[in-house]
N, CA, C and O atoms as a GROMACS GRO file, in nm:
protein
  536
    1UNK      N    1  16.822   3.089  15.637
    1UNK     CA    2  16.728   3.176  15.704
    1UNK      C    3  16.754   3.168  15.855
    1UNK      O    4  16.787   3.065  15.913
    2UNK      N    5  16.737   3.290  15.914
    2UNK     CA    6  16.768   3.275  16.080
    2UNK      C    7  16.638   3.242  16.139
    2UNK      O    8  16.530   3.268  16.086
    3UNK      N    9  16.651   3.196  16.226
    3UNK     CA   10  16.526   3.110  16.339
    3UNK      C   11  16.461   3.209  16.361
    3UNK      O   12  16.353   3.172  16.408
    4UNK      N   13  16.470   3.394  16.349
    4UNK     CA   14  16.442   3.515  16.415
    4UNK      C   15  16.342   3.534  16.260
    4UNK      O   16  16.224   3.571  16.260
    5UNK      N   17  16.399   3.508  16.172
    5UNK     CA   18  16.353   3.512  16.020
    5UNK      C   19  16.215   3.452  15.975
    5UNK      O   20  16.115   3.496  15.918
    6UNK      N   21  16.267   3.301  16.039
    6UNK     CA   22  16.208   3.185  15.986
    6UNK      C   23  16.089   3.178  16.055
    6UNK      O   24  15.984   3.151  15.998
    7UNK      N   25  16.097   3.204  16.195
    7UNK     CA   26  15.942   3.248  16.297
    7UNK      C   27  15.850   3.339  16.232
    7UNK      O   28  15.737   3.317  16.187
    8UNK      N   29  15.933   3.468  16.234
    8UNK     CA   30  15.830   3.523  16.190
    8UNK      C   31  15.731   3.509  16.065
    8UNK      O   32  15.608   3.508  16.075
    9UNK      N   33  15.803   3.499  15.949
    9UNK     CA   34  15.763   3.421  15.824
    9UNK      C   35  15.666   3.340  15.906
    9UNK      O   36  15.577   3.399  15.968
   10UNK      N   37  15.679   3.196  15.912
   10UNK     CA   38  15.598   3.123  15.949
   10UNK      C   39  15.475   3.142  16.026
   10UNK      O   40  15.362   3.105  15.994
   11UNK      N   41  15.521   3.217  16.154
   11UNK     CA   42  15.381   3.322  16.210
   11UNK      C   43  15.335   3.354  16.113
   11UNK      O   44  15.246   3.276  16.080
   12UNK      N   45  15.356   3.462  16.020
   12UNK     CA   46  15.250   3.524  15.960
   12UNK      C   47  15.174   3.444  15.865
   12UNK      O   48  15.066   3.479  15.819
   13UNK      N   49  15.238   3.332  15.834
   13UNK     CA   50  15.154   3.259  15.727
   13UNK      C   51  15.063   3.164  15.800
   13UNK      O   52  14.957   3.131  15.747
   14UNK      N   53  15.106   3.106  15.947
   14UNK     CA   54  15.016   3.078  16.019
   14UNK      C   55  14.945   3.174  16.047
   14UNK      O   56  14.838   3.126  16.009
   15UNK      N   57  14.913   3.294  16.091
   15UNK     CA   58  14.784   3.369  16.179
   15UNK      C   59  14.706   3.435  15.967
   15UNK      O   60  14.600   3.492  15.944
   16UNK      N   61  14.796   3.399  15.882
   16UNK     CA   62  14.722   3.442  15.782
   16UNK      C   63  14.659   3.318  15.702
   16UNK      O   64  14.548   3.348  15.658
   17UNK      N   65  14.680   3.248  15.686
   17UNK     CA   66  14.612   3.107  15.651
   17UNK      C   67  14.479   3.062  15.702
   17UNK      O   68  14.385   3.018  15.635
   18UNK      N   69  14.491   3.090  15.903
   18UNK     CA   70  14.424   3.095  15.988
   18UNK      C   71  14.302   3.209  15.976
   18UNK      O   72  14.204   3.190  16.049
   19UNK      N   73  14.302   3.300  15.907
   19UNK     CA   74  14.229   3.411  15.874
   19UNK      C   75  14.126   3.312  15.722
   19UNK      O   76  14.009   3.272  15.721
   20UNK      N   77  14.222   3.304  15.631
   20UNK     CA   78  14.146   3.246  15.501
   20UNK      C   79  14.107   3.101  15.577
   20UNK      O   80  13.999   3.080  15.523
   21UNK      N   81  14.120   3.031  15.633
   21UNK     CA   82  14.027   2.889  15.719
   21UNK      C   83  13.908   2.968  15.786
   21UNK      O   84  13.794   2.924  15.768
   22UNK      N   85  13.925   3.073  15.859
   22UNK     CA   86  13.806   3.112  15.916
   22UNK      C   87  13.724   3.177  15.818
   22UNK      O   88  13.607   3.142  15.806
   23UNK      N   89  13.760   3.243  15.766
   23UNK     CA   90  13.660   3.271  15.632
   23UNK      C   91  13.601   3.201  15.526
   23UNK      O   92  13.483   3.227  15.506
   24UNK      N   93  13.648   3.127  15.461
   24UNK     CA   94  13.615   2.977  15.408
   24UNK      C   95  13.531   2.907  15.522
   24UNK      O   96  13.419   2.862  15.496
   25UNK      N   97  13.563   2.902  15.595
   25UNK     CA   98  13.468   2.805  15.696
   25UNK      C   99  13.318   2.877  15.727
   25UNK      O  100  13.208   2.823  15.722
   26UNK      N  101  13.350   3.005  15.757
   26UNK     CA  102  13.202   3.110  15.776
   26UNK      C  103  13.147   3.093  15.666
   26UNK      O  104  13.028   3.063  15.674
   27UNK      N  105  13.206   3.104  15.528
   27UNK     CA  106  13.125   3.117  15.425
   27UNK      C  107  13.112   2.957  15.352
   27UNK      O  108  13.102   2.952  15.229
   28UNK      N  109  13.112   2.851  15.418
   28UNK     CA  110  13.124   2.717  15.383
   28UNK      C  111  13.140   2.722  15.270
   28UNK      O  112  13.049   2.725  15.188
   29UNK      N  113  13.291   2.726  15.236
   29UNK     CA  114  13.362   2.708  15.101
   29UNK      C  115  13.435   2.571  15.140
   29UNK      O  116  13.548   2.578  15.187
   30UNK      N  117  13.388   2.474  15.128
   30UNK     CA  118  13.472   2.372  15.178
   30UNK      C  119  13.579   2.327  15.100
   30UNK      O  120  13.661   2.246  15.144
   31UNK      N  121  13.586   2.385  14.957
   31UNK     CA  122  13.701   2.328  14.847
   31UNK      C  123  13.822   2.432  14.919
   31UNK      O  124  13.933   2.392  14.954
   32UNK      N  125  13.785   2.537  14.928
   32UNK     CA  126  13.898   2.619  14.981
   32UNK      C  127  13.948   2.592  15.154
   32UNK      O  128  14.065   2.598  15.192
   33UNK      N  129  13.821   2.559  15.248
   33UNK     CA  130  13.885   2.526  15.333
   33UNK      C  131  13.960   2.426  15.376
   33UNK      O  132  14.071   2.426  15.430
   34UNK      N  133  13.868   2.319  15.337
   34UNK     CA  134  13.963   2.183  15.374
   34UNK      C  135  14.135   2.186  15.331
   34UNK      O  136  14.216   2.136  15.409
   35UNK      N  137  14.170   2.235  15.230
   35UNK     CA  138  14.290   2.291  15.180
   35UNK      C  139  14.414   2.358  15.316
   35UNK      O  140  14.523   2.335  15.367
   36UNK      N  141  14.288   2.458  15.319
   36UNK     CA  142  14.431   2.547  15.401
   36UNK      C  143  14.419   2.571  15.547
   36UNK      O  144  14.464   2.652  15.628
   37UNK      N  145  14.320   2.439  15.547
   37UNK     CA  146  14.326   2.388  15.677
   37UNK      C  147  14.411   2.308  15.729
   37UNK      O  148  14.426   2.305  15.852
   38UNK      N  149  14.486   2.226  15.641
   38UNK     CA  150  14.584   2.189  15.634
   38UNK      C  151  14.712   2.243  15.601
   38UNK      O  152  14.807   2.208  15.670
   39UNK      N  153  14.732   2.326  15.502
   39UNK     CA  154  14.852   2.449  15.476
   39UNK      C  155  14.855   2.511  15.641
   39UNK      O  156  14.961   2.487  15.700
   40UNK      N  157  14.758   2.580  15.714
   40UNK     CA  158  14.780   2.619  15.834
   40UNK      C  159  14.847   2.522  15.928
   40UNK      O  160  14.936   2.560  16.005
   41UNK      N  161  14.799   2.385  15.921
   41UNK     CA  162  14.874   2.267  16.014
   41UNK      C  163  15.034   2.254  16.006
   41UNK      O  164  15.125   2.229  16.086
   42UNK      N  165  15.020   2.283  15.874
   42UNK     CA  166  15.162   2.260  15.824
   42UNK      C  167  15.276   2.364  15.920
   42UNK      O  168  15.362   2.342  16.006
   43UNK      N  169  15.199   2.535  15.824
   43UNK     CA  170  15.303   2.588  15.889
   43UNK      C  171  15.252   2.630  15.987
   43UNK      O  172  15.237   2.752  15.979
   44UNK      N  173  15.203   2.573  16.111
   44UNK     CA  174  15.171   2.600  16.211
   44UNK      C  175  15.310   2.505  16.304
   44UNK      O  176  15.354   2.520  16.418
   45UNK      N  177  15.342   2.417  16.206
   45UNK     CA  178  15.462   2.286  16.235
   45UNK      C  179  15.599   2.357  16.193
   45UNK      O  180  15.706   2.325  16.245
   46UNK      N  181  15.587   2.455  16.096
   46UNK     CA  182  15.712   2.591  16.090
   46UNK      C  183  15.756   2.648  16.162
   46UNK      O  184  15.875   2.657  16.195
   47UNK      N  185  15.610   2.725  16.223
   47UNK     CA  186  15.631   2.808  16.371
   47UNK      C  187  15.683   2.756  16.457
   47UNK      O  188  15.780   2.820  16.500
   48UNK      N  189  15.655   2.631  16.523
   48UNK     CA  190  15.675   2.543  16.660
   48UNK      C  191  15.849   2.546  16.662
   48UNK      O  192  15.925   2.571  16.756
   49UNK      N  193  15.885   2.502  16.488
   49UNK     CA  194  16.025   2.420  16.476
   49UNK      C  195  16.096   2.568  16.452
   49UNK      O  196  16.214   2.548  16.481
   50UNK      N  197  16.081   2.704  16.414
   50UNK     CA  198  16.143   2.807  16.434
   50UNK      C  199  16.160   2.872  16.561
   50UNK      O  200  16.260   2.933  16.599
   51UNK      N  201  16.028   2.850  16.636
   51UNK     CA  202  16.026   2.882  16.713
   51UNK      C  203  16.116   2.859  16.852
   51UNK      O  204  16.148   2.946  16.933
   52UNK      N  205  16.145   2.728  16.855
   52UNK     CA  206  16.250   2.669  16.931
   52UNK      C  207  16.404   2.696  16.872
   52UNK      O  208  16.494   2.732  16.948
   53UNK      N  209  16.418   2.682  16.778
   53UNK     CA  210  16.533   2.694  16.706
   53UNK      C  211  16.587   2.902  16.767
   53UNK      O  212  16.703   2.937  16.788
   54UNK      N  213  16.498   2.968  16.775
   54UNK     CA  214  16.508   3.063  16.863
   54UNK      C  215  16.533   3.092  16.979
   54UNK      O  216  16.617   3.172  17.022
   55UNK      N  217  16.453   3.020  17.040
   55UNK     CA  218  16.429   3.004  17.200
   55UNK      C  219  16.569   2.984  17.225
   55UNK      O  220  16.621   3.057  17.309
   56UNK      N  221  16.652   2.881  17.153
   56UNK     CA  222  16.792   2.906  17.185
   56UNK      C  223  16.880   3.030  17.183
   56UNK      O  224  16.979   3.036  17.257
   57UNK      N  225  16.856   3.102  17.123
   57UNK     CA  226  16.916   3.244  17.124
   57UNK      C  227  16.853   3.311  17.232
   57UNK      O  228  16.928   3.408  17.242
   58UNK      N  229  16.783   3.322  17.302
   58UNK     CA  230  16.782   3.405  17.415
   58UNK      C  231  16.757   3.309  17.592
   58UNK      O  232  16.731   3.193  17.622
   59UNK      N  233  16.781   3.418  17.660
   59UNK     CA  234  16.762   3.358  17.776
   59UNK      C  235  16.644   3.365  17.815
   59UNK      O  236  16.609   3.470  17.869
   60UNK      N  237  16.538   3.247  17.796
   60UNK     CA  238  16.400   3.286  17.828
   60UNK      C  239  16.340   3.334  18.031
   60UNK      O  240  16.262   3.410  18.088
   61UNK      N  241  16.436   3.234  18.064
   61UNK     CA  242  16.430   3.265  18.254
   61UNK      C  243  16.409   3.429  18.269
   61UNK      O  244  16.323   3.488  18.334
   62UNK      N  245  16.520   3.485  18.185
   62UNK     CA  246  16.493   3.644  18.218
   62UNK      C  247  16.400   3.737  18.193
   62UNK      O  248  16.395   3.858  18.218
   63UNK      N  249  16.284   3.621  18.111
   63UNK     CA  250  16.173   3.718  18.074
   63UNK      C  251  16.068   3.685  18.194
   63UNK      O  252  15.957   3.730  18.164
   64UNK      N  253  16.071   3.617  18.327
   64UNK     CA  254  16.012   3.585  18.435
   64UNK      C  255  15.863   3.477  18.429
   64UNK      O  256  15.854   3.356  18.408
   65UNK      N  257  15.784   3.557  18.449
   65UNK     CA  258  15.638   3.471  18.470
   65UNK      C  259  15.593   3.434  18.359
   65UNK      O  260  15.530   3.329  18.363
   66UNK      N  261  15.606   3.497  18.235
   66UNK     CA  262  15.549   3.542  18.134
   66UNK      C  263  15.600   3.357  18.066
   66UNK      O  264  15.522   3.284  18.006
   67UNK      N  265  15.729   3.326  18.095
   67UNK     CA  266  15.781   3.211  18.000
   67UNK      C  267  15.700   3.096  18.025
   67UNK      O  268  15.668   3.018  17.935
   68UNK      N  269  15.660   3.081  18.173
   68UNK     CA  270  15.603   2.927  18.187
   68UNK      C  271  15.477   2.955  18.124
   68UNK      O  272  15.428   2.886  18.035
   69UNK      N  273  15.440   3.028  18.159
   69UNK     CA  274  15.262   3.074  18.044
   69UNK      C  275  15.264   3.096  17.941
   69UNK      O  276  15.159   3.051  17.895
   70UNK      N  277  15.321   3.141  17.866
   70UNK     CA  278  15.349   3.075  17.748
   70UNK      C  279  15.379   2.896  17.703
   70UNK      O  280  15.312   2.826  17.627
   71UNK      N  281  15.463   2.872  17.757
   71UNK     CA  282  15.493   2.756  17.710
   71UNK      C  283  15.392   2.664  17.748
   71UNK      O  284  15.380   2.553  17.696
   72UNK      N  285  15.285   2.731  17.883
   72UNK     CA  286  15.207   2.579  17.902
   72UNK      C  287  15.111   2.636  17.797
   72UNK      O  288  15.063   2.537  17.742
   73UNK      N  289  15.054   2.760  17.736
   73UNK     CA  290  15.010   2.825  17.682
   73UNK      C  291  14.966   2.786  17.543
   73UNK      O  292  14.856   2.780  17.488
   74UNK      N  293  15.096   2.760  17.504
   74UNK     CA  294  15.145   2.715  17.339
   74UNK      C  295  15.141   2.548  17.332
   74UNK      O  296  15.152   2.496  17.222
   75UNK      N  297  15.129   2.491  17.413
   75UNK     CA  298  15.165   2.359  17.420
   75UNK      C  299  14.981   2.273  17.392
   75UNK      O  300  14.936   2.172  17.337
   76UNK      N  301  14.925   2.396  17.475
   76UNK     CA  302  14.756   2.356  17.489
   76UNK      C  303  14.750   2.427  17.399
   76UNK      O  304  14.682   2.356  17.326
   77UNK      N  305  14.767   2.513  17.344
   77UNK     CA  306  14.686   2.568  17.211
   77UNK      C  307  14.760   2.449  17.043
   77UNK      O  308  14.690   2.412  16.948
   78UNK      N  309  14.861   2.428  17.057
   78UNK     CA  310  14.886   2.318  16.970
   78UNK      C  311  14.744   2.173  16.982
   78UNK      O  312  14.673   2.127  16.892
   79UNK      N  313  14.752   2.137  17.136
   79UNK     CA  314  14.709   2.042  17.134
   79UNK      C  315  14.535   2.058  17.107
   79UNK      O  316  14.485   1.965  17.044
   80UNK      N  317  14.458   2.149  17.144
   80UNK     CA  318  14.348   2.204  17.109
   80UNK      C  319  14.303   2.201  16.968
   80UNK      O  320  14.190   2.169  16.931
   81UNK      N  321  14.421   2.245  16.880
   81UNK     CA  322  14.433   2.222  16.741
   81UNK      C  323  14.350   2.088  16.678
   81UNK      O  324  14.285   2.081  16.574
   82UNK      N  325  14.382   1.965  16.798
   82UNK     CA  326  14.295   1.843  16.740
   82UNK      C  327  14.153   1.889  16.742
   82UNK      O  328  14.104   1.851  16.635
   83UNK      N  329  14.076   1.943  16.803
   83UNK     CA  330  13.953   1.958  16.824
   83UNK      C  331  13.860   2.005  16.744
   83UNK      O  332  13.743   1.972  16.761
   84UNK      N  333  13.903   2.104  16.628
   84UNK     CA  334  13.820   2.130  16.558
   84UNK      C  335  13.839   2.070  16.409
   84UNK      O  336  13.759   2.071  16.316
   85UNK      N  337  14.004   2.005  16.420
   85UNK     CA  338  14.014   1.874  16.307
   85UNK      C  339  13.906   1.786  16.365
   85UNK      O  340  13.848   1.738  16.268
   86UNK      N  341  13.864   1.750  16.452
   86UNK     CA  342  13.833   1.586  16.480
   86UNK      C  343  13.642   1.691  16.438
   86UNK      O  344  13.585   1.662  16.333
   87UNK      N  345  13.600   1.762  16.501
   87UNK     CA  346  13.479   1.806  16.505
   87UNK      C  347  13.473   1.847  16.320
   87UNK      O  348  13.376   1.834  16.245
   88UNK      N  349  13.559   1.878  16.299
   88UNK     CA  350  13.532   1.865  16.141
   88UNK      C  351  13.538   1.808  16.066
   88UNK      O  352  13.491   1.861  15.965
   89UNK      N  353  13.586   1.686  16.048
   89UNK     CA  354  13.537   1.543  15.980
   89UNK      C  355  13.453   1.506  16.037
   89UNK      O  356  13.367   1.470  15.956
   90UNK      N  357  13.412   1.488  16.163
   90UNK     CA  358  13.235   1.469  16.193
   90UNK      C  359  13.176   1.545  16.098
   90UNK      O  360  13.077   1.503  16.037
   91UNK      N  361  13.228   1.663  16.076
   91UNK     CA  362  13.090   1.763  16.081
   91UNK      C  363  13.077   1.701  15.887
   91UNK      O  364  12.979   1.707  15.813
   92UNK      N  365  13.190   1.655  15.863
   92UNK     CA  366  13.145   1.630  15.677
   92UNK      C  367  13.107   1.493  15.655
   92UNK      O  368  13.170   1.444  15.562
   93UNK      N  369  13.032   1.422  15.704
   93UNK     CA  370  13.019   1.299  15.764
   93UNK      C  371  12.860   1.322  15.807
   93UNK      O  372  12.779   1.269  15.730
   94UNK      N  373  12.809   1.390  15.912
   94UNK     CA  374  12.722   1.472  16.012
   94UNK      C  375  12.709   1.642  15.961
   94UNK      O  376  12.815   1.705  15.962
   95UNK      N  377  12.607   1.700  15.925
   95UNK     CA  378  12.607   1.849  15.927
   95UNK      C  379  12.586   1.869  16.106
   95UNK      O  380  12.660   1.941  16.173
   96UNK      N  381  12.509   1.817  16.144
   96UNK     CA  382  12.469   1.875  16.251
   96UNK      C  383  12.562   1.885  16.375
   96UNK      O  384  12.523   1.914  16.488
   97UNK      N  385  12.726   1.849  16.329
   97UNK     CA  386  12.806   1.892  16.423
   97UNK      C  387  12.862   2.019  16.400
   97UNK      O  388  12.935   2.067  16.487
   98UNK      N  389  12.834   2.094  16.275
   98UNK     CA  390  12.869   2.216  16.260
   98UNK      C  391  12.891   2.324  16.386
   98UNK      O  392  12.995   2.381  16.418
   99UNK      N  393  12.755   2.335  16.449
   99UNK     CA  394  12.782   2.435  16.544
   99UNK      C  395  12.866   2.381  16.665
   99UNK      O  396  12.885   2.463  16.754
  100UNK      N  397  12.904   2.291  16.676
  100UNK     CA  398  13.035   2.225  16.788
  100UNK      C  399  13.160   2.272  16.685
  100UNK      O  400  13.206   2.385  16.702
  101UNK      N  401  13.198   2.214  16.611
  101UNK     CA  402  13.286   2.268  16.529
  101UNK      C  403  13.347   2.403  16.510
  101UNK      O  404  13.466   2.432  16.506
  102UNK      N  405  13.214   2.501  16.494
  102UNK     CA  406  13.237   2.610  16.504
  102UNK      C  407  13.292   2.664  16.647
  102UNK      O  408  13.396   2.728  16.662
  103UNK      N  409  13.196   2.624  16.755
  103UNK     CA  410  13.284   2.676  16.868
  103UNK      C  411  13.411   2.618  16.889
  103UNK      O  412  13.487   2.699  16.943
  104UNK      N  413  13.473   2.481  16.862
  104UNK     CA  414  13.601   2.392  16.894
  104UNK      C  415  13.712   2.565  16.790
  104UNK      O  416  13.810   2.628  16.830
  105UNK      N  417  13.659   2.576  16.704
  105UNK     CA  418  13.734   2.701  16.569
  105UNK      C  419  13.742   2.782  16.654
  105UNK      O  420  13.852   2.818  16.696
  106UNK      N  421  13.606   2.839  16.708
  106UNK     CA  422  13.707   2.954  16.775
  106UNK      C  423  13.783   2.968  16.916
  106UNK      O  424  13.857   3.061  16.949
  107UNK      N  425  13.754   2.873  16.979
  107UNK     CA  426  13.871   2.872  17.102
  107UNK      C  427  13.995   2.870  17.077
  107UNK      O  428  14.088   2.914  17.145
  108UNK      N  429  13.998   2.788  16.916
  108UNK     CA  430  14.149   2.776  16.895
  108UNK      C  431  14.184   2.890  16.863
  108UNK      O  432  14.287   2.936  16.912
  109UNK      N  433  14.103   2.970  16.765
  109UNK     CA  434  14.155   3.064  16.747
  109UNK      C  435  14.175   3.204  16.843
  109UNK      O  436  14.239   3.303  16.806
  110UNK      N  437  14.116   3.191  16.956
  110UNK     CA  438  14.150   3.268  17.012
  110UNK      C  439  14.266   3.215  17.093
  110UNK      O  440  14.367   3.284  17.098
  111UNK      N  441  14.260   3.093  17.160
  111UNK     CA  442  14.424   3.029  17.190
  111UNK      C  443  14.567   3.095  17.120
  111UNK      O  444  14.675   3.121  17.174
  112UNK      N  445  14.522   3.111  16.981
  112UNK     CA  446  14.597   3.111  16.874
  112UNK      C  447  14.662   3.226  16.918
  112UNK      O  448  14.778   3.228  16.960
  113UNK      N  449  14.562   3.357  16.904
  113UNK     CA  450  14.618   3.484  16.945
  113UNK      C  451  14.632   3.500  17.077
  113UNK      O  452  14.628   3.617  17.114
  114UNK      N  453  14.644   3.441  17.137
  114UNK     CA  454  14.676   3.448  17.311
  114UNK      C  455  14.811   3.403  17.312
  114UNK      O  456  14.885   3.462  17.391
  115UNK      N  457  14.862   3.309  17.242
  115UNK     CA  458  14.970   3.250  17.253
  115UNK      C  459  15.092   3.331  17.154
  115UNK      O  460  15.212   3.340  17.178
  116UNK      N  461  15.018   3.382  17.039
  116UNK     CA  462  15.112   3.455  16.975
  116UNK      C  463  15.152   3.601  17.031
  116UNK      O  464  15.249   3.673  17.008
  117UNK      N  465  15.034   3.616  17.116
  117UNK     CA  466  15.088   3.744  17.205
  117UNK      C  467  15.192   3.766  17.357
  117UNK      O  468  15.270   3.856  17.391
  118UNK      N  469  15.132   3.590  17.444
  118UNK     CA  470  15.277   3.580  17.498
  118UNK      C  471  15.352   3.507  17.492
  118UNK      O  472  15.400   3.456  17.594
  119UNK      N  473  15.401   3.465  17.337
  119UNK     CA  474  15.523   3.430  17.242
  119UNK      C  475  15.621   3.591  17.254
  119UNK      O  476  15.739   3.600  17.286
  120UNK      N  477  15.518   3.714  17.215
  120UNK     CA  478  15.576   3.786  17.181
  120UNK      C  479  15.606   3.848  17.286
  120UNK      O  480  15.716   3.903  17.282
  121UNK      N  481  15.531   3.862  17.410
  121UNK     CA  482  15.582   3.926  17.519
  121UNK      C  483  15.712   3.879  17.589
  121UNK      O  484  15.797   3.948  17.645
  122UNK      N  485  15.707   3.718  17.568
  122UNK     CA  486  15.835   3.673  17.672
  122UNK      C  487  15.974   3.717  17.565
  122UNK      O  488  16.077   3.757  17.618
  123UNK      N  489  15.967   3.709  17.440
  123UNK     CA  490  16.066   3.736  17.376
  123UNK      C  491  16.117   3.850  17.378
  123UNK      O  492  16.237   3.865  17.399
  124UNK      N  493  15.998   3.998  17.346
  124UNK     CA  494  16.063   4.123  17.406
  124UNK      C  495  16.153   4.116  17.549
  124UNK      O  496  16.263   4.161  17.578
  125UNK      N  497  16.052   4.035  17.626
  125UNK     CA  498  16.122   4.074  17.803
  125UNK      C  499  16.253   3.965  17.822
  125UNK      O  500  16.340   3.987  17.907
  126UNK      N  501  16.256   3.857  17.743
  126UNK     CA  502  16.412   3.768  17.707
  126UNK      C  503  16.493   3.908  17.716
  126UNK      O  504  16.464   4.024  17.690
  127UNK      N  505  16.623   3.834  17.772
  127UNK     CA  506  16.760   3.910  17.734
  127UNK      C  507  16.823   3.781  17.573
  127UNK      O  508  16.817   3.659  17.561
  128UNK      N  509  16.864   3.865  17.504
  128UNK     CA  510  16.926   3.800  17.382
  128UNK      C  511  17.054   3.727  17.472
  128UNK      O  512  17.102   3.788  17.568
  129UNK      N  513  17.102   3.599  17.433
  129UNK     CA  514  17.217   3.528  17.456
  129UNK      C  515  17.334   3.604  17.329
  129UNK      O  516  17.322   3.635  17.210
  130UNK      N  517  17.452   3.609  17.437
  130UNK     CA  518  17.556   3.616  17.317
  130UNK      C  519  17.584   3.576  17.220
  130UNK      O  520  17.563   3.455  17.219
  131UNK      N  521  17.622   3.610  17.131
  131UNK     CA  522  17.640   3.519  16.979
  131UNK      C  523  17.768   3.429  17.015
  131UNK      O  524  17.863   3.475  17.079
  132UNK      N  525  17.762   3.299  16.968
  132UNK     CA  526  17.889   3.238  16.970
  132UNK      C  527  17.954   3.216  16.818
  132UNK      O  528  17.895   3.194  16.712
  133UNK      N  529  18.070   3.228  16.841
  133UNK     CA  530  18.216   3.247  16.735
  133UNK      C  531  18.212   3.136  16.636
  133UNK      O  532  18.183   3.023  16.676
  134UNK      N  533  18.236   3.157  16.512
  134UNK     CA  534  18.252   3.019  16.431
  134UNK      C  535  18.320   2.922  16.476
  134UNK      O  536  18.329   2.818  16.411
   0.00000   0.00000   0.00000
């Protein structure tokens, strides 16, 4: 599979996993969420490792402002990721951390789509690197 392949795949099963966690979680299905709350961690660990495996194919410098914001971008939205793990084993432990929980969920998730949007911007504005020869 190419790194161009393997991202996207992985994106979509991250921002779609991420869809069934937020829904399971609204509708406190906890057999279903706790699950693919973890399936999302996983290939959320797809994305990162395709994602770089890409980054080598283009020249990111040429996509300008857009690259360092992203990357500090993506780096805090990974790490944010702990926050509504850690607020959610409180919260099954504690109900009454639920509504912390819930807000820690959606920052990430809006992180989530902030970052997948300038993932996608610096890559349009990348120049592709040449292919090299067997």
């Amino acid at each position: 599979m190419t790194p161009e392949r393997g991202f996207v795949a992985f994106l979509a099963l991250t921002l779609g996993l991420l869809a069934i966690v937020v829904w399971s979680g609204l509708c406190a299905r906890r057999r279903l969420h706790l699950p693919c709350v973890v399936a999302t961690v996983a290939a959320l660990a797809g994305t990162i490792y395709f994602a770089e495996k890409m980054g080598a194919h283009y020249d990111l410098a040429t996509a300008g402002w857009i690259t360092p914001v992203h990357l500090w971008l993506a780096k805090g939205t990974t790490l944010a990721y702990l926050a509504p793990l850690a607020t959610g084993l409180l919260t099954l432990r504690n109900p009454t951390w639920r509504p912390r929980h819930r807000v820690c969920a959606f920052v990430v998730l809006v992180l989530t789509v902030a970052t997948a949007v300038t993932g996608t911007w610096m890559v349009l504005a990348a120049e592709r690197l040449p292919a090299l020869g067997p």
